[in-house]
N, C-alpha and C positions, 0 to 999 in steps of 0.2 A: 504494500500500500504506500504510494506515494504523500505527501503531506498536504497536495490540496485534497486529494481525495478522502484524505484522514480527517479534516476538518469541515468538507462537508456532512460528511458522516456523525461527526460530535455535534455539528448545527441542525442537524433531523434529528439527533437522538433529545437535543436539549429542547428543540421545540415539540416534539410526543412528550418531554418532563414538563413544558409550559403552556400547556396546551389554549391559555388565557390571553399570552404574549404571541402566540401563533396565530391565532384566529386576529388578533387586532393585527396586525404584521400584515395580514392578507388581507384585512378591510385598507390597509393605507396603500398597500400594492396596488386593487382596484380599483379606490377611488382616484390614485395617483393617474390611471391609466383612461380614465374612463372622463377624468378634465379634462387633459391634452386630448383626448379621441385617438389615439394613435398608440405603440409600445414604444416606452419610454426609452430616451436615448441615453448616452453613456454618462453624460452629467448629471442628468435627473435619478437614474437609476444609482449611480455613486452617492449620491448628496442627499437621496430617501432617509430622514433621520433617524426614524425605528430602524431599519432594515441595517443602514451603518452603525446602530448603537449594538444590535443584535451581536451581529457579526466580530464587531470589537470587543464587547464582553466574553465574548464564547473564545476567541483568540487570545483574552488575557488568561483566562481561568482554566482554559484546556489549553497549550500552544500545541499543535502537532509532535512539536519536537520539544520532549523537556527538560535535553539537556544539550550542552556538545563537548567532544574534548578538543583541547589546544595544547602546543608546543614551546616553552619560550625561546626565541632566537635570540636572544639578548639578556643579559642581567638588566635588572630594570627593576622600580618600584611601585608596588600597588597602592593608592590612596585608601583610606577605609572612609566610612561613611559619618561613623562614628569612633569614639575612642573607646580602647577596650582595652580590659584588663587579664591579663595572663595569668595560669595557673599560678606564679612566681610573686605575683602582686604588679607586677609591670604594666604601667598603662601606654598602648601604642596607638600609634594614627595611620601607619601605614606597613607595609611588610615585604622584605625584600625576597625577589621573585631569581635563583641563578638561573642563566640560561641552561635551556635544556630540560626545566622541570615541566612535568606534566601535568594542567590545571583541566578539574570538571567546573566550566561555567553554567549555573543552574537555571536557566530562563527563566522556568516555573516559580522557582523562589525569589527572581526578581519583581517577575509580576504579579506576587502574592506576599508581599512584602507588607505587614500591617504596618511600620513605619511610613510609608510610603503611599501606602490606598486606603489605610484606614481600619478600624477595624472588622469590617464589611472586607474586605481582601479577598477572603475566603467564599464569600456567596457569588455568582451566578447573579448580579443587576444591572440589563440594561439602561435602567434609566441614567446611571452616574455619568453614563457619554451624552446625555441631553441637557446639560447642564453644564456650567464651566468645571474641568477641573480642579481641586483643591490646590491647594499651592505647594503641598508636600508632595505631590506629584510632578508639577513643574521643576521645582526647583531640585528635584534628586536631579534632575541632567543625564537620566540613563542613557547610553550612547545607541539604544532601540530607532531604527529607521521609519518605524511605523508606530505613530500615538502614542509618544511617552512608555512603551514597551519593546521589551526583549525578542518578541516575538518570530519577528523574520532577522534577527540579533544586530549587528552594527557594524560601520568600520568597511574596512578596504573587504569583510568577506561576508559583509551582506549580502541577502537574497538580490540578488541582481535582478529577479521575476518577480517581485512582492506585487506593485501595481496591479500585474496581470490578473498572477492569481487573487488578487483583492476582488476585483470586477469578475472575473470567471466564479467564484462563490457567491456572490453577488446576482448572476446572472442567472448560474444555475437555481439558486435559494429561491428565489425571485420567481420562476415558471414553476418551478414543480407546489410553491405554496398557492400558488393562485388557482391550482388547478388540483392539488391534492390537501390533504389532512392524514397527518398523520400519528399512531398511537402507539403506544409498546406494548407487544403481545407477552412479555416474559422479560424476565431480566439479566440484562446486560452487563458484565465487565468490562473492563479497558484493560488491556495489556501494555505494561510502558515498557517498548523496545525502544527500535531506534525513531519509528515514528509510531506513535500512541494508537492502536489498534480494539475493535470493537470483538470482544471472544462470546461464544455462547456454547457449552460444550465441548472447550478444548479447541473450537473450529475458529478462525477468523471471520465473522459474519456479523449483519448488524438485521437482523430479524425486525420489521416496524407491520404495522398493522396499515393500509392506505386504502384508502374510500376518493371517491371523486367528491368535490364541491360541488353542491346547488344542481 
């Protein structure tokens, strides 16, 4: 499973878990489409505010990928966020990284940072992207390419495709809710490999229950 396909997958499984946010989601998709008279084009469809709040919630709270590993090529120093105090009694602000050592950067824990998002971090709420962000959000400065988050990560090895796949989930979310409803027939694990997978039975699958609309 690739990781747009992984995250559309967590976005049908999250809307059969919200099934209140889903059906509103598809009254704004409709009515969106049904003023213009026409299928909504790439700005309108992009700048849809549920649909973008959705989408961004579900990519802080699930990212496809929730971790990665790196290399250091360089001795170098890492800032901390905060100061902290060592087993020893030592309070540090930052820690020296030799080249060569192997670091796990954790996205999920950046983007579930109650410092950071509050202590809501943890829940599943599109409304906090319809509103301004807090300022403890702003001001951490996470070096994320996409909405103050780790998500598609940062840096010269950002997703070079984040864009695309942003509007391709977007696009796909977009028809299949206008035109389907969907439930969960049984329940689902997530497997966290290398990108976060739906199991039912040992199998990789994401089983939903779908009815046509009206």
């Amino acid at each position: 499973m690739d990781t747009t396909s992984g995250a559309l997958c967590r976005l049908l499984y999250v809307m059969a878990q919200h099934p209140e946010v889903q059906d509103t989601l598809r009254d704004h998709i409709v009515e969106a489409k049904k003023l213009r008279g026409r299928d909504l084009n790439y700005e309108e469809l992009m700048t849809l505010p549920l649909l973008d709040a959705v989408c961004k919630e579900t990519m802080r709270l699930y990212p496809p990928v929730t971790s990665v590993n790196r290399t250091t090529t360089c001795d170098t120093v890492l800032p901390i966020s905060g100061p902290i105090r060592t087993v020893d009694g030592t309070v540090i602000r930052d820690v020296c990284v030799p080249k060569g050592t192997d670091i796990v950067v954790s996205i999920l824990c950046a983007n579930t940072d109650k410092a950071i998002w509050g202590d809501d971090a943890e829940q599943w709420k599109p409304e906090r992207w319809l509103v301004d962000l807090p300022e403890s959000v702003v001001d951490a400065k996470l070096p994320g390419i996409y909405s103050n988050m780790m998500s598609f990560l940062g840096g010269s090895r950002a997703c070079i495709g984040f864009k695309f796949a942003e509007m391709e989930i977007k696009v796909v979310l977009a028809v299949l809710l206008e035109k389907f409803k969907f439930s969960l027939p049984q329940k689902v694990r997530w497997q966290m490999t290398i990108v976060a997978s739906p199991v039912v039975d040992g199998k990789a699958r994401l089983p939903l229950n779908v009815e046509l609309v009206g």
